[in-house]
Each structure stands twice: as structure tokens, then as C-alpha cells.
N, C-alpha and C positions, 0 to 999 in steps of 0.2 A: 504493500500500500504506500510505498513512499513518491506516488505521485502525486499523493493530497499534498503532499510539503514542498511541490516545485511548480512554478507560475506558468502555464502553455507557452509554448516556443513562440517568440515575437509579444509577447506581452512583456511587460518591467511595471515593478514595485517602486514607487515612488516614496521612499523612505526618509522622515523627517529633516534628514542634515541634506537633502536633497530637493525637498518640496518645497522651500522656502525661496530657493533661485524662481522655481516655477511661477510662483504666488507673485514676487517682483516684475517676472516678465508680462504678467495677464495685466498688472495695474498699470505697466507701463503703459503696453498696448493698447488696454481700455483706456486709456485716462489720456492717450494721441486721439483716439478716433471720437472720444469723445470734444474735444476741441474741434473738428472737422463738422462735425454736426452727429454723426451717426450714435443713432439708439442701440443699446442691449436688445437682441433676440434670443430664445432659446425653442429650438425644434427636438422630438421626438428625436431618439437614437437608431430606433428603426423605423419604416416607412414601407407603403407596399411596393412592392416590387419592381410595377410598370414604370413608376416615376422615376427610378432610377435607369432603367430600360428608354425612356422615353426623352428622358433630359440631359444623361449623361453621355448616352451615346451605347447604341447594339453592338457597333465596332470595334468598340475602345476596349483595351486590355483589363479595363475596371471590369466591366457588366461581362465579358466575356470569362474572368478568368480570376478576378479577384475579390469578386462579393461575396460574403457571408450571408447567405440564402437560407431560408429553411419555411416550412409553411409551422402553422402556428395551430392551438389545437382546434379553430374551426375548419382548418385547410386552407388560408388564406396565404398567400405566396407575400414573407414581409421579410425584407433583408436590413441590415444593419450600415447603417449611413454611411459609405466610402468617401463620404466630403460630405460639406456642407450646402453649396448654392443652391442645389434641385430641391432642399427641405425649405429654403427659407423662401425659396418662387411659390413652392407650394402653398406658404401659411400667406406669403402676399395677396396671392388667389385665395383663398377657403377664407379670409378676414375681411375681404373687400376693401385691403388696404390700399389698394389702387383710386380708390375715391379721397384718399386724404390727398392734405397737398405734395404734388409733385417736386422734386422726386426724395423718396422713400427711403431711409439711408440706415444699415442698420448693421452692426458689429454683433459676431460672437468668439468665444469662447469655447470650442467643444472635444469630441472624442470621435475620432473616425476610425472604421476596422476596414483593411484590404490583406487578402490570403497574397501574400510575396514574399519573398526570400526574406528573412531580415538582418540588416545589418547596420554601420553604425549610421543613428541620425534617421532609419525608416524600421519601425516597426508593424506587425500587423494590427495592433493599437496603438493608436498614437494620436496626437491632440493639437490641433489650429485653433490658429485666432484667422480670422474671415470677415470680411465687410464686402457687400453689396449695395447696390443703388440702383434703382427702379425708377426707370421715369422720365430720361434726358437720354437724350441720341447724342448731344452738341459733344464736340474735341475736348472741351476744357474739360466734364465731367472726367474723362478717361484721365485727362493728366493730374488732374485735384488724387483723384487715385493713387496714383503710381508717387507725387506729392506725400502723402500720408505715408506709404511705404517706406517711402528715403527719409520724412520727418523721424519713423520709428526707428532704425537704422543710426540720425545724428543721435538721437537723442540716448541711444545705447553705448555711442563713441564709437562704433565702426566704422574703420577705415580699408580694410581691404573688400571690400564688395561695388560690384558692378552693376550698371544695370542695361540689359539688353529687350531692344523693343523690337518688335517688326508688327508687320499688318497679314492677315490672312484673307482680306478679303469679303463681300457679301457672298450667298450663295449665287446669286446671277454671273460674279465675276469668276469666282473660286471652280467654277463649271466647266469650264475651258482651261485653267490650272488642272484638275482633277483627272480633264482631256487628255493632255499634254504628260502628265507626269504616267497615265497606263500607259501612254506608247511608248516611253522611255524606261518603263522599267520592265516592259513586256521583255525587253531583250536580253533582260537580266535574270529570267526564269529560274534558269537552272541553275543558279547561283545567292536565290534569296530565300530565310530561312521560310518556315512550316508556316509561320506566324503570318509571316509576309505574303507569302503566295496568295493566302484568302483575303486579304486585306487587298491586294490588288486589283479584284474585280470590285469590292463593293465599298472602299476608301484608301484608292492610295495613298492617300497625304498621310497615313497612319505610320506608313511605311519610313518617311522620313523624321519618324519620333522612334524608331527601333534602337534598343539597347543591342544590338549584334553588332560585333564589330565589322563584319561583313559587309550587314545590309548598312549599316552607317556608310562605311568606304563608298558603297556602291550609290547612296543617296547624294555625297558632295557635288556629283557631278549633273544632279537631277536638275529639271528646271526651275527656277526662281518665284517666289509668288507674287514675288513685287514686278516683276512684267505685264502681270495679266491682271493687276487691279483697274474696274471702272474707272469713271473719271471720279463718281462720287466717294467711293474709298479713296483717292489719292486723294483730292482734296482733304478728306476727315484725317489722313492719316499723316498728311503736312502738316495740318493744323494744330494736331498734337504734341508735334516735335517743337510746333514755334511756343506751344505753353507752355513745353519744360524750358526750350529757351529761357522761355521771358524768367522763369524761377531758378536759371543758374543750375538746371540738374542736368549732368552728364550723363549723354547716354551713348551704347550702337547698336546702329542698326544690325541686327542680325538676321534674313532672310529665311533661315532653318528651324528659327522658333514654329512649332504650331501647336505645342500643348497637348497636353495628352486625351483631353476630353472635347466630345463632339460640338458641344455647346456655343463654342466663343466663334463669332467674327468679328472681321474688321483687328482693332489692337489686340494684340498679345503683349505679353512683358513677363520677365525675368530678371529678379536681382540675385548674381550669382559671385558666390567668392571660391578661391581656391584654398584655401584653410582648413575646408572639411573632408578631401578627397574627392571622390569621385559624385558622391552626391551633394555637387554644387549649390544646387538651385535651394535659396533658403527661400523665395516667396513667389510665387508666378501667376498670373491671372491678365485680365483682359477683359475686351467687348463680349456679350452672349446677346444679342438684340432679339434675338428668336426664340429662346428658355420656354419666357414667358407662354408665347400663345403655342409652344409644343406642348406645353401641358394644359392647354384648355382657356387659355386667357386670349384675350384681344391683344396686337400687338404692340410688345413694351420696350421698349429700348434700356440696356442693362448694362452693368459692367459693375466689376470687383477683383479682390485676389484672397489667395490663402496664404498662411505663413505657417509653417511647423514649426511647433516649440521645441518640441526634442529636437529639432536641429538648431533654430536656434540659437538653442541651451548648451551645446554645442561648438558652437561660433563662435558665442560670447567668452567662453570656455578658452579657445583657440587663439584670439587676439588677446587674452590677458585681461577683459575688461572685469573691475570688480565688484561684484555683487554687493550690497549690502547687509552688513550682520545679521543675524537671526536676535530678534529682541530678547536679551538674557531676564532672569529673572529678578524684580528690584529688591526684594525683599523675601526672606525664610523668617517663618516665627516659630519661635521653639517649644514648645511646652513640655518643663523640668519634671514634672507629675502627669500622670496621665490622664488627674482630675482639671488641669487643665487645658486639656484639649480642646475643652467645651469653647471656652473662652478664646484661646486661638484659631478656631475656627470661625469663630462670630469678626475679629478682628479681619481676618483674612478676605471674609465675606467683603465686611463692610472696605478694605479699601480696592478688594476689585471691582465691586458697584462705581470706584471712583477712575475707577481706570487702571489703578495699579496692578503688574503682575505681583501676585503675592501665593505662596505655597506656606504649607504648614506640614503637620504630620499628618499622615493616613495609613499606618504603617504599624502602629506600638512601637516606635524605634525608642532607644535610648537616645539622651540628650548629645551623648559621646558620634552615637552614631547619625543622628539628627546631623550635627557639622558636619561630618562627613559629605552624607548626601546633600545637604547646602553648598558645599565646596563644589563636587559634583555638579552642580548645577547653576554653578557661577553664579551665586548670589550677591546682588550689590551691598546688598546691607542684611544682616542679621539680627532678630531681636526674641529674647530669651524670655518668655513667664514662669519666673520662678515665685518663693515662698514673699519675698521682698516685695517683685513688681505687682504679684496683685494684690498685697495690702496696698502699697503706697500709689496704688493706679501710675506709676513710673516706671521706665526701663530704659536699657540704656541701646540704642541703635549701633551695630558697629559697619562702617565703614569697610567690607575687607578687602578693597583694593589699596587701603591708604592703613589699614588698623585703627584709624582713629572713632573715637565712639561720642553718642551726641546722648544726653540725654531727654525724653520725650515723656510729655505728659499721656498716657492710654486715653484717656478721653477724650482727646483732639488729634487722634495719633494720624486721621484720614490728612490734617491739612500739615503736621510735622514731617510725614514721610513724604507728602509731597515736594514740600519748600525744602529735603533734604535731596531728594530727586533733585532738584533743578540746579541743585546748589553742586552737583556731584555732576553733570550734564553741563552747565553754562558755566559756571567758577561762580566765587566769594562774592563780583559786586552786582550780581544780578538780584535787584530788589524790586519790589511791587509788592501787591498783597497777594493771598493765599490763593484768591480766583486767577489771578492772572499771572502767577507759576503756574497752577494747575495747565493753564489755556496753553502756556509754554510749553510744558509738558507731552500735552495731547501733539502738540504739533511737530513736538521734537520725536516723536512715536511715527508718523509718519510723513 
């Protein structure tokens, strides 16, 4: 039975001295897109099946090869979310948020599952931050996008990442691209993997997103998509490059992007570093104009990306940037008798009601061993109820990064160990009254 003790291959344990980077990266993130405008969504984990058949693409190596499928116990065919866009088109439709005002703009958070090989930075679960927009066709929406991307990026200190744009086209133009690229790789039959061959009749352009090093070699020399765009994609997709101009963001053109999923026209994009090996690409997204009314809506003009945290986590990992502490704990209270534990529990209550991390015993430890596990647990100050402090409602706080000890009236101990925080956080001449330590405090927490 010792597979109840080991995690399914491509899952990971996100384990305290680890989940705390994660926790920094979501509030960064949320707290970019929220500056941009975009609202919190949350969609179901799984979803019926067609929608992902229907939005993600029949062709595509997701719905073909790496969804978590299963019917459920009415027999309903519901697979478990391999990305995010096609859940949050769906809940834009079923809410009739398409009636609010235009456009629609909306950040998550989530957990996606796809059956792949796993390796570093791609697991078979694994967790994005995601933002879409519903509602605008116009260039600028696309670049405001890609904008937010490189804002999250500054604003993490990254310096080795790229970013690579191209355009794929509508489906009017992309039809004559799709033309052009089966006669050129017809010639290449006997030479392209299992994968590819079927992908030839019913989407080649899938062919030029192949992990083979073969059918890679054999796609450089394929035709370009940026030939065979309209007049009205080249306009939309000049128009693009002149917004990132105008905001100073660096880009190239790369002609070979098209994304793994069937979804997107018009922009794609890529911001890719070389830091993490082979699986470059920490964030990719684009136009999908047509999402919307493949699943039953009227047509919406859309665009978004995905960003992997574990890769990420990763990245940030790679370039040395550093995280911020895990908040240690301000205060241990001791209780010398076991009779008062009542009392140090009451204490502890009342100053995390105030904010304070504050731990006490829950253990029956001895006092001896109390410090211990207060050391253990990095405690900034320690304060002991023994025979003394609960007659004299007095004790003494001690300081054990510096040894020095304060001592504190127990019946105002909420605003002592406050104004003892601030004074251990800002130094000796930070003064005001107990509320606005306190207000110090809270904001020195995050």
C-alpha cells in the first residue's frame, strides 16, 4: 500500500516553506491586473466536455491527447479544465455578461490538469494566472494586454525575458496560408512524425507548433503567415506594434508563433527567457475573436494570455530575484503551570483578533520545552505567565533577537505588544499613539 504515501506522477505538494513564494506571486499578479481594470473570476474545475472540444480546438494536442476525460455518475462526458479561456467565454455566455459594459475584463487564479510528460516548470497539474477581455476588436486592447504582461515581469525585476509577437491571421486570410502550407509539406510525407501526418489534412499550421525535432527542421522552411495576411489583419496587426511602440516595449517579430490552441486569430505573443531551459515560454496568449460565438454566443471580439506559476516560480528562482520573508511569528506566551493555559490562551486570542501572530501552548509542553519550540519558531518576543505575572497582571516581554526584555502591563498587553512591534520593525523614534502603530503595523505586514 505504499502508494497512498506518494503524490501521482506530475502532481507536486506545495509545502509551507514553498507556498509562500506562490501566495506573493498570485498578489503580485492580482494586484497588476487589478490596476488595468480586470475583475476576479472563478470557473468550475471541470466543464462538459464539448466546450473544450469546441473552443479549444478537435486538432490540438490538448483535446486530442491530453485531457482528463471521464463521464461522471449520470454518464455525462465532463473533463477537467486544461486552461482557463473556454471556462471563463462560457460563464461570459451563461451570465449574460455581454450586456454589461463593454468590454469585460477579468483575471484568474486557477489549477489546470493536461496528461504530458512532466518535467521541470510543466506538470500534469499545474496553476495560471489568466486574464481575458471581451468586447473590443480595436489594436490597442491587444497591446494594453501584452502591456500588463511586461508590467508583471518589471515589476518582479526581470531582466532576461523577451517578448515575441506575430499575427496569424483571420480565418478568411489564414485559408490560403493553410492552402499553401499542405502543398509544402505534402512533400514532406515520408519524413513527418505520426502526429503530423493527420494534422496535415485537417490543420496544418498545427504542424509548425510540433515538439519533433524533425518536423521543427522541416517547418523553418515552411511558408510564412505574415505573407498571406488581409489587408485588415495587417493593418490590426501594425497597429499593435505602433502601441507597444508608443509604450517603449521591445518586441520581434517572430513569424513561427501560432500557439498551441485552435482559438486565437489575428495577435499571438510570447514572452520567452532562456533561464529555464527548454520550456521557454513563461506566458503566451493572443486574439481568439471567434471563442465566443463557437460556443453559442453572437460574435465577440476577445483577446488574453496565460502565465504558469510553477514556471514562473521558477524564473524568478533563476534570475536570483528575492522573494519576500515568510511572516515569522511576533510573539510565544508561555504558561509556567498548566493552570494557566486558560489565561494564555485568552491572551493569544485577544491579540490575534488585533492582528498579531501570536502562538501559545497546545501541547502540555514544559516551560523548558515551550522555549525551545519558541526558538523553533522564530519568535520575536516571548512572554512567560508564571506565579508572579498573574498576580501582578505584569510580565516581562523579551526581545530574543536583541535579549533585551520590556516590561508590560497584561491588561493592555493588545496595545504594549503592539507599540513593541513597531518599535522592533521601524526603530526607537517612531512615535504616534497606539492606533496608528497599530495602522503601521498592519501595513508593515503587507
Amino acid at each position: 500500500m505504499a502508494y497512498l504515501t506518494k503524490a501521482p506522477r506530475g502532481t507536486a505538494d506545495i509545502l509551507p516553506d514553498e507556498s509562500y513564494k506562490l501566495r506573493f506571486i498570485e498578489k503580485t499578479t492580482g494586484d497588476a491586473a487589478a490596476l488595468f481594470g480586470f475583475k476576479e473570476i472563478r470557473t468550475p474545475v471541470f466543464e462538459h466536455t464539448e466546450l473544450f472540444q469546441r473552443g479549444v480546438g478537435e486538432t490540438t494536442d490538448v483535446v486530442q491527447k491530453e485531457m482528463y476525460t471521464f463521464a461522471d455518475g449520470g454518464g455525462r462526458s465532463v473533463t477537467l479544465r486544461p486552461e482557463g479561456t473556454a471556462g471563463t467565454a462560457r460563464a461570459f455566455l451563461e451570465h449574460g455578461l455581454f450586456n454589461e459594459p463593454l468590454p469585460q475584463k477579468y483575471y484568474y487564479h486557477t489549477s489546470c490538469y493536461r496528461y504530458e510528460k512532466p518535467q521541470a516548470g510543466r506538470l500534469r497539474e499545474f496553476h495560471q494566472f489568466g486574464v481575458e477581455s471581451f468586447g473590443t476588436g480595436e489594436p490597442a486592447q491587444d497591446a494594453e494586454i501584452i502591456s500588463l504582461a511586461k508590467h508583471i515581469f518589471d515589476l518582479f525585476g526581470l531582466t532576461g525575458i523577451r517578448l515575441e509577437l506575430n499575427s496569424i491571421g483571420c480565418p478568411a486570410c489564414r485559408a490560403d496560408f493553410q492552402k499553401a502550407l499542405r502543398t509544402y509539406f505534402e512533400g514532406y510525407k515520408a519524413e513527418l512524425c505520426e502526429t503530423c501526418l493527420g494534422r496535415l489534412e485537417r490543420n496544418p499550421m498545427r504542424i509548425l507548433d510540433c515538439k519533433s525535432p524533425v518536423c521543427a527542421e522541416i517547418a523553418k522552411g515552411a511558408p510564412k503567415v505574415l505573407d498571406f495576411l488581409c489587408e485588415e489583419c495587417e493593418t490590426h496587426f501594425a497597429a499593435v506594434k505602433k502601441y507597444l511602440d508608443a509604450m517603449h516595449i521591445e518586441y520581434t517579430v517572430n513569424p513561427t508563433i501560432v500557439r498551441g490552441l485552435d482559438y486565437y486569430t489575428k495577435t499571438v505573443f510570447e514572452f520567452v527567457s532562456d533561464s529555464i531551459g527548454a520550456q521557454g515560454t513563461v506566458c503566451g496568449g493572443g486574439r481568439y475573436d471567434g471563442l465566443v460565438e463557437e460556443l453559442g454566443g453572437t460574435s465577440t471580439p476577445a483577446c488574453g494570455f496565460g502565465m504558469g506559476l510553477e514556471r514562473l516560480k521558477l524564473l524568478l528562482e533563476a534570475e536570483g530575484v528575492t522573494f519576500p520573508e515568510e511572516k515569522r511569528t511576533e510573539i510565544y506566551i508561555a504558561p509556567a503551570k498548566a493552570e494557566y493555559s486558560f489565561e494564555a490562551l485568552r491572551l493569544t486570542d485577544e491579540l490575534r483578533r488585533d492582528g498579531v501572530i501570536a502562538l501559545t501552548d497546545v501541547s502540555a509542553r514544559s516551560l523548558k520545552a515551550q522555549m525551545k519550540f519558541a526558538n523553533k519558531k522564530n519568535a520575536l518576543f516571548t512572554l512567560v505567565l508564571g506565579d508572579s505575572e498573574i498576580e501582578t497582571a505584569r510580565a516581562k516581554a523579551k526581545n530574543m533577537d536583541t535579549g533585551e526584555e520590556t516590561e508590560v502591563d497584561l491588561t493592555r498587553l493588545n496595545e504594549e505588544i503592539t507599540g513593541l512591534l513597531v518599535h522592533a520593525m521601524f526603530g526607537a523614534d517612531n512615535g504616534g499613539s497606539a492606533l496608528s502603530k497599530l495602522t503601521l503595523l498592519d501595513g508593515g505586514k503587507n
